[in-house]
N, C-alpha and C positions, 0 to 999 in steps of 0.2 A: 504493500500500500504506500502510494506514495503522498507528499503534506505539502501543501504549503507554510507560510511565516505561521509560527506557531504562536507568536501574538502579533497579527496585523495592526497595523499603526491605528488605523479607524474602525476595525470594528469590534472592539471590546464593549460599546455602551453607541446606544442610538438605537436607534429601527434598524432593522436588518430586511436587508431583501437575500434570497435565496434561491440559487439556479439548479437545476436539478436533470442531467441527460445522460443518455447510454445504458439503461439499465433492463431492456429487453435485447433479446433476441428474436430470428425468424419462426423461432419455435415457441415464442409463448413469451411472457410479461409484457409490461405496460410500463412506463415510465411516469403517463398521467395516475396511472392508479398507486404510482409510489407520492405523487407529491398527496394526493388524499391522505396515505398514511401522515406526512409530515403535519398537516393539517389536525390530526390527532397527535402528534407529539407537541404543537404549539398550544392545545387544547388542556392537555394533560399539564401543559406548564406555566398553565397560566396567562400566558401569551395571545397576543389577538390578530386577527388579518386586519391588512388596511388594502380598501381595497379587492378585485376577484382577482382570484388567482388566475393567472396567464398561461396558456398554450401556444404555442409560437414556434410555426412553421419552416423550418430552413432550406437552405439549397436544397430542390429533388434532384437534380442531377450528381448529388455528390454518390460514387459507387458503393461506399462501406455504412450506408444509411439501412437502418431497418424502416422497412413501410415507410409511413407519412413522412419521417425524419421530423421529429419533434422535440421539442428541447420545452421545461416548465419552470417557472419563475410564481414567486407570489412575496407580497410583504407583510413583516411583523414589525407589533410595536403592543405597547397600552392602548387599546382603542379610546377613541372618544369622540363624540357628535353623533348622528345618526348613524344606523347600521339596516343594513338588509340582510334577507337570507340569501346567502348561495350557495345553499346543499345541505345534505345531511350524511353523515360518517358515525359509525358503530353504536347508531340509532341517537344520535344527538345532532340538534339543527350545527351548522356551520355559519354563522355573520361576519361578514365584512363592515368592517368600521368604514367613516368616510375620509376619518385622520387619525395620528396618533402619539402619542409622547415615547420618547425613548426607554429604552429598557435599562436596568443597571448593569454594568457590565457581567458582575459574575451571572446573574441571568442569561445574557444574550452568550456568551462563553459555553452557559450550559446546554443554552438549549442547540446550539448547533451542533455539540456533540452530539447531542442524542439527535439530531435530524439526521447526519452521517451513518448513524449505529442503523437508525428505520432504513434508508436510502441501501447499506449493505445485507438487510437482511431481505429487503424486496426486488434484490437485481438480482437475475440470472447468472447463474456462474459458468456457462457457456465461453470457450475463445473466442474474441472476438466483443465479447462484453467490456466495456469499458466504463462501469458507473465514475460519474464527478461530481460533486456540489462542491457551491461558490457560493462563500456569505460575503456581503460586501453593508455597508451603512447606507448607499446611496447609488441610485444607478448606474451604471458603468456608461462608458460613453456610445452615441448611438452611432457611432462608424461603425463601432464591432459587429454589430447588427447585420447592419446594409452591408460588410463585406461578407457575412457569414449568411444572409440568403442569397447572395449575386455570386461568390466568389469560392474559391477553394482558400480557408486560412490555414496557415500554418500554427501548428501548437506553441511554439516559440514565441512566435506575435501576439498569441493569447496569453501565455503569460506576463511578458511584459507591461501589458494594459492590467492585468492584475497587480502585478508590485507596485506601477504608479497608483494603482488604486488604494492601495494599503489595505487588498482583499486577503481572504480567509479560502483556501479551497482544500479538496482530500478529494484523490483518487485511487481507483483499484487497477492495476494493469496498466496499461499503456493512458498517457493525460488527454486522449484524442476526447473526448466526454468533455473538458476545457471549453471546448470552442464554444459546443451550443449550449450547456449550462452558462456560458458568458452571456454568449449571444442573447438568450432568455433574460437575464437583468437586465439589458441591454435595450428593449424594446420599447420602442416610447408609450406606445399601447393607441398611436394615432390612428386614425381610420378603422376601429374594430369594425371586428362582426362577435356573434358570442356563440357557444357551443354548450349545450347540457349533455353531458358523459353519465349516462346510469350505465352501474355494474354491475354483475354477477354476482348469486352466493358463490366462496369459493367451493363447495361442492360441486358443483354444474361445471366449472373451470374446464375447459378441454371437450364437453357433451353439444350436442347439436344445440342452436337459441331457439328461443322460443318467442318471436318477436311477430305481431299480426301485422303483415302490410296493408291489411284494409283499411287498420285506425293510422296507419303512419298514415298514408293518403290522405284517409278523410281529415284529420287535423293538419297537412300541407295546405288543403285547400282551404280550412276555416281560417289559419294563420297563415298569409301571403309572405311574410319578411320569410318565413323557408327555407332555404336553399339546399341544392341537391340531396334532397329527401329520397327519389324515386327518380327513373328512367322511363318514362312510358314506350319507348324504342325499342329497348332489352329486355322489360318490366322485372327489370333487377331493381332490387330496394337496397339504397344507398345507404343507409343508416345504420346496418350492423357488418361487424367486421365480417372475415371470413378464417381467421386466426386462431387455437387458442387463448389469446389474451382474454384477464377480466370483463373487458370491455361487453356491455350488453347491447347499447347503440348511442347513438350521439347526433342529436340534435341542432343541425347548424342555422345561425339565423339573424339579421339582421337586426333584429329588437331583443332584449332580454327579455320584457314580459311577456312577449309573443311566446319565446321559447319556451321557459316557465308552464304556460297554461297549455299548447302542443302536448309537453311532457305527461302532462295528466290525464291526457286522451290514449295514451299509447298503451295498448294490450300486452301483455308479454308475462314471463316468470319472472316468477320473484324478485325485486331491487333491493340489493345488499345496501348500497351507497351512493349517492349522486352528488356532482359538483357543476356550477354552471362557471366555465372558464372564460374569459373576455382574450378573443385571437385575433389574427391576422389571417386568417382564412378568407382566401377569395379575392383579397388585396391587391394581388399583381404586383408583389413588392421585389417577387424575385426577376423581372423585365424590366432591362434598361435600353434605352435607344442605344445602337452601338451600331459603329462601319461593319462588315465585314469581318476585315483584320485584326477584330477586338476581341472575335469573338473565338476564345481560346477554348479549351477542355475545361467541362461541369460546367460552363460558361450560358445563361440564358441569354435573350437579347431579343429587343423589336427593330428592325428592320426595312428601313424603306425600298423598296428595288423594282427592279422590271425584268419581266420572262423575258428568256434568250433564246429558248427553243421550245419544242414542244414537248408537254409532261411525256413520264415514260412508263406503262402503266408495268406493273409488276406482279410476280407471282405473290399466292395470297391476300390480292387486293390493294397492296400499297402502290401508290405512286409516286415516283421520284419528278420532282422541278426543279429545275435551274435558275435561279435568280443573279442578276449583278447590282450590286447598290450604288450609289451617285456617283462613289470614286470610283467604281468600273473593277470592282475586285465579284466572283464569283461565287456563290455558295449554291452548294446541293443541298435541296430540302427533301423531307419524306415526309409523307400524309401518309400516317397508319391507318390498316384498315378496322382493327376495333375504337378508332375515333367516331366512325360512319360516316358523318357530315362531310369530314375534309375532303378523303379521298373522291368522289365527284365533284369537286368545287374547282380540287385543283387539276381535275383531268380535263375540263371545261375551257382553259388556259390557253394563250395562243403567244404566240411570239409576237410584242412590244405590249402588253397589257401589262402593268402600274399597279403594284399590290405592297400591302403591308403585310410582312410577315413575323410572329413573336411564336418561341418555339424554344431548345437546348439543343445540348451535344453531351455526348460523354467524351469517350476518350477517345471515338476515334471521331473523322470530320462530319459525318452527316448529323444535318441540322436536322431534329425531328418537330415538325412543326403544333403548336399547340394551340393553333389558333392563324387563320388571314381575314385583312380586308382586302377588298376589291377595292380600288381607288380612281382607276380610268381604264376603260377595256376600250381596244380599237375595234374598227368596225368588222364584223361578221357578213360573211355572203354565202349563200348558197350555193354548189354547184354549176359552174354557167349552161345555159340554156339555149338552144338556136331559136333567132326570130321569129317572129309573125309572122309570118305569109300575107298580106296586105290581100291578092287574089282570093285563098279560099278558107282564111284563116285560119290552118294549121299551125302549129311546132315543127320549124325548120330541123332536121334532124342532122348529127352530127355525121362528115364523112369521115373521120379518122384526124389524127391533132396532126392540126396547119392546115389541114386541107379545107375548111371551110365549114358550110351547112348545105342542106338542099330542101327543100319540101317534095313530103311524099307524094302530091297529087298532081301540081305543077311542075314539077323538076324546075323550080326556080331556084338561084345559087346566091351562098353572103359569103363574102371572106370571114377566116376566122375572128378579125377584131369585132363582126358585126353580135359576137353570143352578149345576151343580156345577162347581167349580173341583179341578183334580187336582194339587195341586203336585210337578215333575219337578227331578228332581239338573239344577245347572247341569252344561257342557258338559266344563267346564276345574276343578279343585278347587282347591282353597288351597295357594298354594305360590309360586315364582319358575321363570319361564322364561327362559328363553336364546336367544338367537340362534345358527343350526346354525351349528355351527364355524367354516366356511370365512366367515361374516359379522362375526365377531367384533373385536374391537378388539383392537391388541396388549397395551392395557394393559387389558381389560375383565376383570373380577373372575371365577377359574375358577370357573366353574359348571361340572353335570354336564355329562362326557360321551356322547353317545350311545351 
């Protein structure tokens, strides 16, 4: 296990925020449902939230992310002023204060040990696991943020912004859990949306859910704030994982009280514990405009450019596009085919049509697109045609390319330039498509739903 400063400059005494990432694996735990524990060890101590606890989204493109790639943040202190509820944990409500006074040091001392002790006993001891918590007094700065959902960081550069912080952190195995446990303090918490997470008894852990998508639906539709609830495309219901993790489903949605009262419509077995998290989901935080040549490996980016050739459709349904952006540099894009939407939008595509593209990479070049607009399409024509026959008003019929037309009943003759060109509406109009819900990214920017 490895420490950081074993007395941080600033956070002996004060409010403590706490970051908390890396503690699932592909085979089962939840990292959200460790910070719920922490939540009962601030409860047990006395200690108060200020504030909902955060869930916050990071680079998807990063390769050694389990699922969502989610990193959990939330703050303590003495509460004081109004409070609401956000959730309830081993049958006791959970409030969020709206401020708070500091803790005494041997307090906040204490209680982050014992958040570390819960944090090691709720992470998977799987390779490749890498639990980290980060106490700090005050939020870390918010570059770390914006480079840790746009960029690849390095664990070195995360520490460093920790010692200037005079932060607190412990990890198990390698410090890679650093980054997004930072990055999670780190979040200004601007433009949410909010997510209610009900959990599992841990009996059920690992056994088929038991979740009715009728009442999901039917409470989608009574509360609009919503989002990716259901697919009506796939009529895959978005809300529960497919994992053994805790997790029972999760709520995503534009209002907290919308979400809240959704929550009480929903059918399902039994809820151990629920928490309503305030995220960055849907944000688009991880799309930055960028040329081309910016756009490196794990790298997102929007993209202004213009077709060079014609899409190339591909086995299994995907289709490959060529784009060059303003400086005249090249990127291959891909439309997956369990996107739905894309792949006809961008097989539709002609050489000099004017599109916006926002999408990633991994490590090797192809861009996989997660989203276009249509910006200006050139004009469309149909097949040329031979003329009217003026005499017996037929379709002049083709004699072979160069050689002209003639009419079947006249044998009257046009040279080739005389074939009429019809021009037809393109397929697809001006505008931005989406990838059908159940494709989506957790951070990809709400587009319509179907």
């Amino acid at each position: 296990m490895r420490r950081g400063p074993t007395e941080a400059r600033r956070t002996g005494g004060g409010t403590i925020w706490l970051g908390v990432d890396d503690t699932d694996s592909p085979r089962g735990g939840c990292t959200t449902w460790v910070l719920t524990e922490l939540l009962s060890v601030a409860r047990e101590s006395g200690i108060d939230l200020i504030g909902e606890p955060r869930l916050v989204r990071l680079n998807p493109n990063i390769p050694w992310k389990t699922r969502g790639n989610a990193a959990l943040s939330a703050h303590f202190g003495r509460g004081q002023g109004p409070r609401q509820r956000v959730g309830e944990v081993a049958g006791a409500p959970v409030w969020a204060y709206r401020s708070g006074r500091p803790l005494r040091s041997a307090s906040g001392r204490a209680f982050r040990e014992a958040a570390w002790a819960r944090v090691l006993a709720g992470a998977r001891s799987e390779e490749g696991t890498d639990p980290a918590l980060v106490a700090t007094d005050r939020r870390l700065p918010a570059e770390l943020y914006w480079r840790a959902v746009r960029e690849v960081v390095p664990v070195a550069a995360t520490r460093r912004t920790l010692e200037r912080a005079g932060a607190w952190w412990r990890t198990r195995t390698s410090e890679r859990g650093l980054v997004g446990a930072a990055a999670a303090v780190a979040w200004s918490g601007h433009h949410p949306t909010w997510e209610v997470t009900a959990y599992r008894q841990p009996s059920r852990w690992g056994e088929p859910r038991q979740v009715d998508a009728t009442s999901v639906r039917r409470a989608a539709g009574r509360f609009p704030g919503l989002f990716l609830s259901d697919d009506p495309r796939t009529r895959r219901l978005l809300v529960a994982p497919h994992s053994p993790c805790p997790i029972l489903y999760g709520l995503r949605g534009t209002d907290p009280a919308s979400l809240l009262g959704a929550a009480r419509e929903v059918r399902s077995e039994p809820v151990d514990r629920w928490v309503l998290f305030r995220t960055n989901q849907g944000s688009g935080d991880h799309l930055k405009r960028r040329p081309v040549r910016d756009v490196g490996p794990y790298r997102s980016a929007v993209i202004d450019s213009a077709v060079v050739r014609a899409p190339e459709s591909l086995a299994g349904g995907h289709v490959r596009l060529q784009v060059v952006d303003r400086e005249g540099d090249s990127l291959d894009c891909l439309a997956l085919e369990p996107t739905k939407t894309l792949p006809p939008v961008v097989r539709s595509l002609v050489d000099g049509d004017r599109v916006t593209v926002w999408g990633g990479r991994g490590r090797d070049a192809t861009f996989r697109l997660e989203g276009i607009r249509l910006v200006h399409l050139v004009p469309r024509f149909d097949p040329p045609k031979g003329p009217r026959c003026d005499s017996c008003g037929r379709h002049a019929r083709s004699l072979g390319t160069a050689r002209g037309y003639r009419c079947p009943t006249c044998h009257r003759r046009w040279p080739p330039e005389a074939a009429v060109l019809a021009r037809r509406a393109p397929r697809f109009p001006l505008g931005e498509y989406h990838p059908t819900p159940s494709a989506r990214r957790h951070l990809h920017p709400r587009g319509p739903e179907p």
